[in-house]
N, C-alpha and C positions, 0 to 999 in steps of 0.2 A: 395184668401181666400173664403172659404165657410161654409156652415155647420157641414162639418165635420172636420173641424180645431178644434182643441181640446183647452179648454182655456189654457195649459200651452206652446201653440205652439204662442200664438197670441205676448207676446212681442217680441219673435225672427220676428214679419212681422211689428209689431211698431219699432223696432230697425232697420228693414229697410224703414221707412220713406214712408210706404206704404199710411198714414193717409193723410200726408202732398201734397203726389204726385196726391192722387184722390181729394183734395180739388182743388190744383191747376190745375187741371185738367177740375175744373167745371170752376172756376173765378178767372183770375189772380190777387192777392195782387195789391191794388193802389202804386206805384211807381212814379210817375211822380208828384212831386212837384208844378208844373206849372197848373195842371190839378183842377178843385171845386172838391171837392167832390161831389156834386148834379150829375156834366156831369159825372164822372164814375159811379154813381148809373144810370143814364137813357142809357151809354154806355152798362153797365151790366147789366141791366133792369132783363131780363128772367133769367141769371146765377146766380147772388145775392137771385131770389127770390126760387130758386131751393134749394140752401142755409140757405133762413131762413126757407123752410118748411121740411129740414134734421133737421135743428136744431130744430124747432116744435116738432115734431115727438118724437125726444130723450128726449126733456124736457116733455112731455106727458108722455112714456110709462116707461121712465127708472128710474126717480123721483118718486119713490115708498110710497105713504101716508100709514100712519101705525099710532096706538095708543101705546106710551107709559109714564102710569102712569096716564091713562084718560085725557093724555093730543094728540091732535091731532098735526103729526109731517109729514114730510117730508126727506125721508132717500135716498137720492142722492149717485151716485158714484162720485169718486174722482181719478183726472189725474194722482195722485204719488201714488206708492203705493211699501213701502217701507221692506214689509214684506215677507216673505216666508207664514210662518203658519197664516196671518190674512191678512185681508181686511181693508185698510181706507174708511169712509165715507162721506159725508157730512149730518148734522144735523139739521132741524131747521124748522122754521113754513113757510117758502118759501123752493121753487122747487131749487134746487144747491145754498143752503145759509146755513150758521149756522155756528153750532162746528166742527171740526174737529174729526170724531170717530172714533176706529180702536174695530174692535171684532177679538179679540185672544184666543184661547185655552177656547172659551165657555164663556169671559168676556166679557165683555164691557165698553169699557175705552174713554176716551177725553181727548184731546190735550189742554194745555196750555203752554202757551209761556213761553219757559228758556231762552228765548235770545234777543235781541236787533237785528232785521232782516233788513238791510238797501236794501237800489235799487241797483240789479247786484249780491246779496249776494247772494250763493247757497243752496236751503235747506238740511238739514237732518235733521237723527231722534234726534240727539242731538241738535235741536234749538226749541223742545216742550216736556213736562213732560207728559205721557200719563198717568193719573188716573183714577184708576177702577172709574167706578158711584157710586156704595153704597159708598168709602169714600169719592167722592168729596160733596156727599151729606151732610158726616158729617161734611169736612170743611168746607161748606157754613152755616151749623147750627151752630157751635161753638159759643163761647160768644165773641172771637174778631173781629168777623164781625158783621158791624153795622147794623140794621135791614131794616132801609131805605134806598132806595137805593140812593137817595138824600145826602145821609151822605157818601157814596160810594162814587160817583163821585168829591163832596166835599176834600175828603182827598185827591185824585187826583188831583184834581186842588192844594191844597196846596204843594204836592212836585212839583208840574211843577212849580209853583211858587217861591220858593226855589230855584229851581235850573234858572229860568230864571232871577231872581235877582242877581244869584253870591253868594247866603247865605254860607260861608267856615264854619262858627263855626258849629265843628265838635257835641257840645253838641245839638246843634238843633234839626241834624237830629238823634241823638240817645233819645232824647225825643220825636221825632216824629214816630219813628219807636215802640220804647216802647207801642203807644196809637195807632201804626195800626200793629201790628204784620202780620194780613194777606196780608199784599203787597209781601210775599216773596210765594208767591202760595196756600194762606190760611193752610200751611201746619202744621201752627205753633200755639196753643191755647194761647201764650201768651210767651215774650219773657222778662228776669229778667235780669237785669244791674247791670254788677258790681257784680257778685257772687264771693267769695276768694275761690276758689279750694283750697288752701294752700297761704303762705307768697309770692311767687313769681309767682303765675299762677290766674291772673285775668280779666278771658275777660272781654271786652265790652257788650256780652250778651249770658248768654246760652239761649236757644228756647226749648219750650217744643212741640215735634212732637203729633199732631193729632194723629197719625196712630197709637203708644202703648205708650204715655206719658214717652219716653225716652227723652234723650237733646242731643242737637246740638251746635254746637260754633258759633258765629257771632263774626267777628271783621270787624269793620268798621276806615276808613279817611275820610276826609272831600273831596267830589266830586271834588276840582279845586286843591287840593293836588300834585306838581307838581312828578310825577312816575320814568319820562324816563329822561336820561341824554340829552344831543345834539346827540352823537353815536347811538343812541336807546339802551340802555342798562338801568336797573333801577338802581333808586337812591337807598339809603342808607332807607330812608322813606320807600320803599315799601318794600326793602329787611331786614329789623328789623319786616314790620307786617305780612308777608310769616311766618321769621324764627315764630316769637309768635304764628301764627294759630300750627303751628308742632311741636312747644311744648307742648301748649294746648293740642291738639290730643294725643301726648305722655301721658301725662301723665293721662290723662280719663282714658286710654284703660288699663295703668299700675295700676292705682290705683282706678278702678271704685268699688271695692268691702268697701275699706275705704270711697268714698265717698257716699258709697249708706246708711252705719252704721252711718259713721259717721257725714256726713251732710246730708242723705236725699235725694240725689241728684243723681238720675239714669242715667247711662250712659252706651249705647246699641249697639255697632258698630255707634261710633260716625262721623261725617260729620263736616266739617266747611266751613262758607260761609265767602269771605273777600270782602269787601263790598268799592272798592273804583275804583275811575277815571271819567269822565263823556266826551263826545263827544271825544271821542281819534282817534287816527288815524286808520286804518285796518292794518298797520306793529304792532301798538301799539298791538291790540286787537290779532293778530297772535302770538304776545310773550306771552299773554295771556296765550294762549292756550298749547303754547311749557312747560308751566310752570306748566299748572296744568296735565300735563302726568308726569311731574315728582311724582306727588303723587296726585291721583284721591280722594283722602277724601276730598279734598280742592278744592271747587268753587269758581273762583275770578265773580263776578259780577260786571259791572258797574253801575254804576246810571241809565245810560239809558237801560240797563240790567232791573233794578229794575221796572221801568215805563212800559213798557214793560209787563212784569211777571204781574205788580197791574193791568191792565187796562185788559187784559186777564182774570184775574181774578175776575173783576168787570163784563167782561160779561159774562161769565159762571155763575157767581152766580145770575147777573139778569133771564139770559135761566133758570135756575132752580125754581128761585120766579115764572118765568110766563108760 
């Protein structure tokens, strides 16, 4: 590799492990169990330090300081990069720390978390919601997010709470969600219980989207709600609030013009989120997944989905306050 490697030649020489063979090349990985740590550091004394003054060097010159919004920032590259036409970044007021940003087609957008990421899990682009800046700015202004950020971490404790307790009553957490609508990625200025579409179609909540004050469906169960049979197959339970999100859906998209005269009530390429499981297993969460390719309007989220998504969202909106 040299200077005239072109950058769209360089992951075909990452693809061959060229990274990994010139590191081990300088210092071999500690292996030896039996071995302190201290005696490999003075066994590797000169290769180690050869080591941290590459990594100096990059954290120096490739940690790019930049101003934006008169705030002083730190715009870092990033090891995945998952795009053809955009770059991922790193964001933040330290050198490779912050948000996660990706500049696309002249935008610039930030990462927040759609998913629940455990240890071993693999990433992709479908485990963060990438939002332009100007609207996550207006989600972070809306009037459902609380101004202090004190009150922010507050509601967070209270659902970890919640759910560290075993709370099942399903009214809780729909009175809790009512009074924090932004835990679903501030996307939402406020989410209404209980609206009658008609005599037979009554979610649990439509959402009114930030982005053009259209609605969304929420239907929620109580996190310990039992889903899966002994076989792994779902219950009856889960497979009556599936079928209900897809009637919902039906019938917005059939009768959105009735319901915008006649109740007021806009519906715009509707979405539904079904809001139920918590700590489930990875086959659990794979069916998941099998389920919602049957029909992509419907995001099943788990509770620890939902945590996840608020606490992401709790720090992007503080990065923004500060």
């Amino acid at each position: 590799m040299d200077s005239a490697t072109s950058d769209s030649e360089i992951p075909q020489l990452l693809g061959d492990g060229i990274i990994q063979t010139l590191i081990d090349a300088i210092a071999e990985p500690k292996t030896d169990v039996k071995q302190s740590i201290y005696d490999y550091f003075l066994q590797n004394k000169n290769r180690l330090q050869l080591l941290s003054l590459i990594r100096l060097v990059i954290h120096t010159n490739y940690s790019i300081k930049g101003k934006i919004k008169n705030t002083d920032v730190y715009v870092s590259p990033h090891h995945i990069q998952w795009f053809e036409n955009g770059v991922m970044f790193v964001q933040g007021d330290k050198q490779f720390e912050g948000l996660i940003g990706l500049y696309q087609d002249g935008r610039l957008k930030f990462a927040l978390a759609a998913r629940d990421i455990r240890g071993g899990d693999k990433l992709g682009p479908d485990a963060f919601n990438f939002v332009d800046l100007d609207e996550m700015e207006k989600r972070s202004n809306q009037p459902s997010i609380p101004k202090s950020t004190n009150d922010l971490d507050a509601a967070i404790c209270r659902l970890e709470n919640l759910l560290y307790e075993g709370t099942s009553d399903e009214a809780t957490y729909q009175m809790y969600l009512s009074e924090n609508p932004w835990v679903f990625g501030a996307q939402y200025t406020r989410v209404d219980s209980h609206i009658s579409l008609n005599d037979e179609n009554i979610p649990d909540f439509t959402a009114v989207r930030v982005s053009d004050s259209s609605r969304d469906i929420i239907e929620i169960k109580s996190p310990f709600l039992q889903l899966f049979r002994d076989d792994g197959s779902f219950r009856a339970d889960f497979n009556n609030a599936w079928n209900k999100a897809e009637r919902y859906l039906d019938f917005t998209r059939r009768e959105a013009d009735y319901l915008r005269r006649q109740k007021g009530i806009f519906f715009d390429n509707p979405k539904c989120i079904l809001l139920a499981g918590y700590q489930l297993s990875e086959s659990q969460i794979a069916e998941f997944r099998i389920k919602e390719r049957m029909n992509p309007a419907i995001t099943i989220l788990t509770y620890n989905d939902l945590l996840t998504m608020a606490r992401s969202t709790v720090r992007f909106v503080k990065a923004l306050k500060g």
